[in-house]
Backbone as JSON Lines, residues from 0, in Angstrom:
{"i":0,"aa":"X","n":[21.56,25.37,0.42],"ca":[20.84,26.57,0.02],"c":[21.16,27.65,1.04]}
{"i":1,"aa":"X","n":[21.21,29.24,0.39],"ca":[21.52,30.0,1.8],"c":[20.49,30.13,2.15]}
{"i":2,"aa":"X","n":[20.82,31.15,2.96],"ca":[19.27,31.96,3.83],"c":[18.83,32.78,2.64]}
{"i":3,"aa":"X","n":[19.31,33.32,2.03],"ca":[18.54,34.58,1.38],"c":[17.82,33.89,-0.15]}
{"i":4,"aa":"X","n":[18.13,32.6,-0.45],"ca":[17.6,32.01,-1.52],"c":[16.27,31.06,-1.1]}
{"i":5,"aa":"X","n":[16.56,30.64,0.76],"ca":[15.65,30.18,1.46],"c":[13.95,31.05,1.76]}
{"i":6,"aa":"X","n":[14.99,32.26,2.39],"ca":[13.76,32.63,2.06],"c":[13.22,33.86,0.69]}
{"i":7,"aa":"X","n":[13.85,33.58,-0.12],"ca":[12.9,33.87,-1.52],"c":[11.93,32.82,-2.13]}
{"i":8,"aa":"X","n":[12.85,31.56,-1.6],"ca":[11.64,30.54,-2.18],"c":[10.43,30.09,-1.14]}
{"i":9,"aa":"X","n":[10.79,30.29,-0.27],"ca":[9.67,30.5,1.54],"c":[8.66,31.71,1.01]}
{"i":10,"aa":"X","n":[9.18,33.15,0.29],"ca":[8.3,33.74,0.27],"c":[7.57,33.62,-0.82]}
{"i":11,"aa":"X","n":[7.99,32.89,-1.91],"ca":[7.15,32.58,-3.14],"c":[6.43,31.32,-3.22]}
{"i":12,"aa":"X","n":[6.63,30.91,-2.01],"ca":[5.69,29.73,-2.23],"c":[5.6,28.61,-2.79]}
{"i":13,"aa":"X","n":[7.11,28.52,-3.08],"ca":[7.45,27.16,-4.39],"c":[8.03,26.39,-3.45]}
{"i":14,"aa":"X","n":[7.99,26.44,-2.12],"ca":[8.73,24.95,-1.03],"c":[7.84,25.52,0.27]}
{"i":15,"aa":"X","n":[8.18,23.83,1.06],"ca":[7.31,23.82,1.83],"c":[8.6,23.32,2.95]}
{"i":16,"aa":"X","n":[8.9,23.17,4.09],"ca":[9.51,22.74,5.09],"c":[8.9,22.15,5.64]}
{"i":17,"aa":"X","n":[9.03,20.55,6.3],"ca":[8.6,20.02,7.1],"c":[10.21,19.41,7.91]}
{"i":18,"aa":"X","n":[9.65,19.09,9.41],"ca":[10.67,18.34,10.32],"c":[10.81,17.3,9.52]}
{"i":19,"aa":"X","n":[12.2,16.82,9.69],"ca":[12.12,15.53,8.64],"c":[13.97,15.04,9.86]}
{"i":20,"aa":"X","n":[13.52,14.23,10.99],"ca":[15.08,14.04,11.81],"c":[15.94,15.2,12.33]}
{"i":21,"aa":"X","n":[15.18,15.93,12.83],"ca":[15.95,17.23,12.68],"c":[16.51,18.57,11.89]}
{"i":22,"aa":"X","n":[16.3,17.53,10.73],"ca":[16.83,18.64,9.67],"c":[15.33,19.28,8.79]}
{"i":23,"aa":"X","n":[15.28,19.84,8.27],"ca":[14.06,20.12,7.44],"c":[14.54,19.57,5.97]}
{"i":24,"aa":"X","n":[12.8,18.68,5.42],"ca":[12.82,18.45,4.1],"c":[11.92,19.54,3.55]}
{"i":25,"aa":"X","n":[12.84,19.89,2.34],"ca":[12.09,20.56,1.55],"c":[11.31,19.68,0.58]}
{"i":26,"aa":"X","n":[9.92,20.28,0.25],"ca":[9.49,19.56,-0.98],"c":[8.72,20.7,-1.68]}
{"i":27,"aa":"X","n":[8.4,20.46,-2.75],"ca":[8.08,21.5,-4.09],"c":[6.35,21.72,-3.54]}
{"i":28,"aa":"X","n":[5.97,22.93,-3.56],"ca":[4.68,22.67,-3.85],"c":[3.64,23.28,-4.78]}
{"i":29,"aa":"X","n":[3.09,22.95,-5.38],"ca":[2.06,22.89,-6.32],"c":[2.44,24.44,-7.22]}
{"i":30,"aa":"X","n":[2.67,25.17,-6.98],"ca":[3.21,26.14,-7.36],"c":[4.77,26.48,-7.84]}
{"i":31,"aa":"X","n":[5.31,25.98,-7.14],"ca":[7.02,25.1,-7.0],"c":[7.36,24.03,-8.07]}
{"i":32,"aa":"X","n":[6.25,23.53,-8.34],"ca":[6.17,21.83,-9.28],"c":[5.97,23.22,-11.0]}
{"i":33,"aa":"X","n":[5.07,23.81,-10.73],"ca":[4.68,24.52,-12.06],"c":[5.8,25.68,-12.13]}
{"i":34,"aa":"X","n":[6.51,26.05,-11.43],"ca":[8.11,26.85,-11.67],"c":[9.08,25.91,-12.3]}
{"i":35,"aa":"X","n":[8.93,25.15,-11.36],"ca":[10.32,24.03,-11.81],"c":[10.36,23.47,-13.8]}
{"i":36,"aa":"X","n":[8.65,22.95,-13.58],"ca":[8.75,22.44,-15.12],"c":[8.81,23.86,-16.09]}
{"i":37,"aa":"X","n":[8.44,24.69,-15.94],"ca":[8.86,26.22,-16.82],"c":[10.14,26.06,-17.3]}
{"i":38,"aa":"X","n":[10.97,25.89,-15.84],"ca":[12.61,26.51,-15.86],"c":[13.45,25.06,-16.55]}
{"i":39,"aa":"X","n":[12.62,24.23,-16.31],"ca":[12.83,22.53,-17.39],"c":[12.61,22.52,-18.66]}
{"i":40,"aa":"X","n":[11.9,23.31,-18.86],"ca":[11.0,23.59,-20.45],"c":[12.15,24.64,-21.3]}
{"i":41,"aa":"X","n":[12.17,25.61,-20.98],"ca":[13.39,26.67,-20.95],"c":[14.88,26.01,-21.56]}
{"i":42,"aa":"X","n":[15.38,25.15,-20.4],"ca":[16.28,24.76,-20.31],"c":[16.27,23.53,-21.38]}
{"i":43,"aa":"X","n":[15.52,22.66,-21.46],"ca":[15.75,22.01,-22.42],"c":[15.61,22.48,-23.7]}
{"i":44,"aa":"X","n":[15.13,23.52,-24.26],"ca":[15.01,24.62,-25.4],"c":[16.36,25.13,-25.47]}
{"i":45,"aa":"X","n":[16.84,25.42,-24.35],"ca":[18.37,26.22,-24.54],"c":[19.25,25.27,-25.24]}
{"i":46,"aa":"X","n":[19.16,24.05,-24.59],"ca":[20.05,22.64,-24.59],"c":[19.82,22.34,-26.58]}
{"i":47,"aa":"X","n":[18.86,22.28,-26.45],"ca":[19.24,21.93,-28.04],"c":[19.09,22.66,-29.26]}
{"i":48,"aa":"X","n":[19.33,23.82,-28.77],"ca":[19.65,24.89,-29.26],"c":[21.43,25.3,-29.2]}
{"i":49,"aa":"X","n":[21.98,25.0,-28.34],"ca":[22.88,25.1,-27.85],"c":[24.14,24.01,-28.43]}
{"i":50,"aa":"X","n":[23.1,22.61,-28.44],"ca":[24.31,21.44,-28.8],"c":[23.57,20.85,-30.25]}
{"i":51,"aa":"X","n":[23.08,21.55,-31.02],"ca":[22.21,21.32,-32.31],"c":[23.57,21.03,-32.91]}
{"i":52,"aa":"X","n":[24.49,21.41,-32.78],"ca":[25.53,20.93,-34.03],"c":[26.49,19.72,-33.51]}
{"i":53,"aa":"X","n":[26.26,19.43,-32.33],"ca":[27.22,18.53,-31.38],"c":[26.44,17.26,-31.98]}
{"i":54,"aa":"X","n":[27.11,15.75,-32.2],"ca":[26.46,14.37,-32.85],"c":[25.86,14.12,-31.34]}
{"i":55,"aa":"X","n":[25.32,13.05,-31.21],"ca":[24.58,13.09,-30.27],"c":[25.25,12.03,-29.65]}
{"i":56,"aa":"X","n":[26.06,10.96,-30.22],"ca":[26.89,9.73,-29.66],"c":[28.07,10.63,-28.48]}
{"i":57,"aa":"X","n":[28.38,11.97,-28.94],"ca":[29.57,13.0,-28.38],"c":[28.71,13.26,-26.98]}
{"i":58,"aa":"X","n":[27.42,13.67,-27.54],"ca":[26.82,14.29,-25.78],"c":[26.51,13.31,-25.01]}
{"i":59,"aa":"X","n":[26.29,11.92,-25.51],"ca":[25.65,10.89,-24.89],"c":[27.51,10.47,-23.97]}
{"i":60,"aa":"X","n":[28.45,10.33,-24.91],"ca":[29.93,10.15,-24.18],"c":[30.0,10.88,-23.22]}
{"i":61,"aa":"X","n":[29.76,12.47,-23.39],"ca":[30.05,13.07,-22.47],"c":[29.54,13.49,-21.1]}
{"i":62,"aa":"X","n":[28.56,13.12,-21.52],"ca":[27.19,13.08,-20.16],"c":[27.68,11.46,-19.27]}
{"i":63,"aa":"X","n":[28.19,10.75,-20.29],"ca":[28.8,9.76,-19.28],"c":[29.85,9.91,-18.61]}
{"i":64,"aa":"X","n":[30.78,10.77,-19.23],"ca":[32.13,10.59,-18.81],"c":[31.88,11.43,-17.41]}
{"i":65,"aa":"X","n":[30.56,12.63,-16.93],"ca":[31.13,13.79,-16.38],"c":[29.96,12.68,-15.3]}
{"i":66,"aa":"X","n":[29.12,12.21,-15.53],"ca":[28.18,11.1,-14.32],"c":[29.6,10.39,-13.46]}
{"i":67,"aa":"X","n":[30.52,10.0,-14.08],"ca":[31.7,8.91,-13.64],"c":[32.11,9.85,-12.69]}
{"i":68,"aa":"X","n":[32.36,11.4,-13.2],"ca":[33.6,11.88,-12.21],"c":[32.68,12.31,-11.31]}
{"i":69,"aa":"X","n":[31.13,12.49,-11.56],"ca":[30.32,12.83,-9.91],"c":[30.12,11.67,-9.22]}
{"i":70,"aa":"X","n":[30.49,10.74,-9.68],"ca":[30.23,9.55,-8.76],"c":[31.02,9.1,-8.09]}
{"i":71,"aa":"X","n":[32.28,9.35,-8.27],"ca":[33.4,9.06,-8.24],"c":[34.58,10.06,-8.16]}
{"i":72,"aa":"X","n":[34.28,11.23,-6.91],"ca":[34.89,12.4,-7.32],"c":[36.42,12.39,-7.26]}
{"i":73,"aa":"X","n":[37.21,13.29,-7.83],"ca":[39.22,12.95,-8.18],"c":[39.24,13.0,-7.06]}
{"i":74,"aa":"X","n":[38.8,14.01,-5.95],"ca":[39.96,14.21,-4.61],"c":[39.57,12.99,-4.18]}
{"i":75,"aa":"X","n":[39.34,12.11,-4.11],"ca":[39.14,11.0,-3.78],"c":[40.7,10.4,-3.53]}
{"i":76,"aa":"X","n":[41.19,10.62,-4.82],"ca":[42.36,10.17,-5.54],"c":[43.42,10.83,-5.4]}
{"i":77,"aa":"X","n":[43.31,11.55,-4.4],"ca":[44.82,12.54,-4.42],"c":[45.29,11.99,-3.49]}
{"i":78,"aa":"X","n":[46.95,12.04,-3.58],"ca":[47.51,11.72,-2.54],"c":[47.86,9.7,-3.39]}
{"i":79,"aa":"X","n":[47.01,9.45,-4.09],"ca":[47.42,7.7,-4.39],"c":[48.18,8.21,-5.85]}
{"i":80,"aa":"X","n":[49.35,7.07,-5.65],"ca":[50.09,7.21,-7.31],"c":[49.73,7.12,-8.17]}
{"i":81,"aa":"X","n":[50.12,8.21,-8.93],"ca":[49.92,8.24,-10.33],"c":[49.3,9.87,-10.13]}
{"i":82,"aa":"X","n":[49.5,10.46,-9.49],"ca":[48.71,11.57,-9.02],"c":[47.8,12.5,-10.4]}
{"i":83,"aa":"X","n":[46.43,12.92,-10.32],"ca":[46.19,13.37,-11.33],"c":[45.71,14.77,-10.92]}
């Protein structure tokens, strides 16, 4: 996150910072929890609005295929034969 998105959400009140090993954990708070599900609510309205004509076996493939390559990212793979 940068600074300037840090502190927009510092000044709105939707995260909280605590020490957490040195680094700071953010966590949502109570105000933060009721943004988030809005922008969830929204978004899943867009989503099937969006893929209403897509079969659903296609989004379910493809939501797998794109989980594989975050799990498993290519540069991983560069540099070994077969180069892709």
């Amino acid at each position: 996150m940068n600074v300037s998105s840090w502190s927009a959400c510092s000044r709105s009140s939707c995260v909280m910072a605590r020490d957490h090993r040195g680094s700071p954990l953010l966590t949502l708070t109570p105000r933060g929890e009721e943004a988030l599900a809005r922008v969830t609510d929204r978004a899943a309205k867009l989503h099937r609005t969006l893929f209403a004509a897509m079969p659903d076996e296609e989004i379910r493939a493809t939501r797998a295929s794109l989980r594989r390559l975050l799990a498993d990212p290519l540069d991983r793979h560069e540099g070994a034969a077969g180069k892709r």
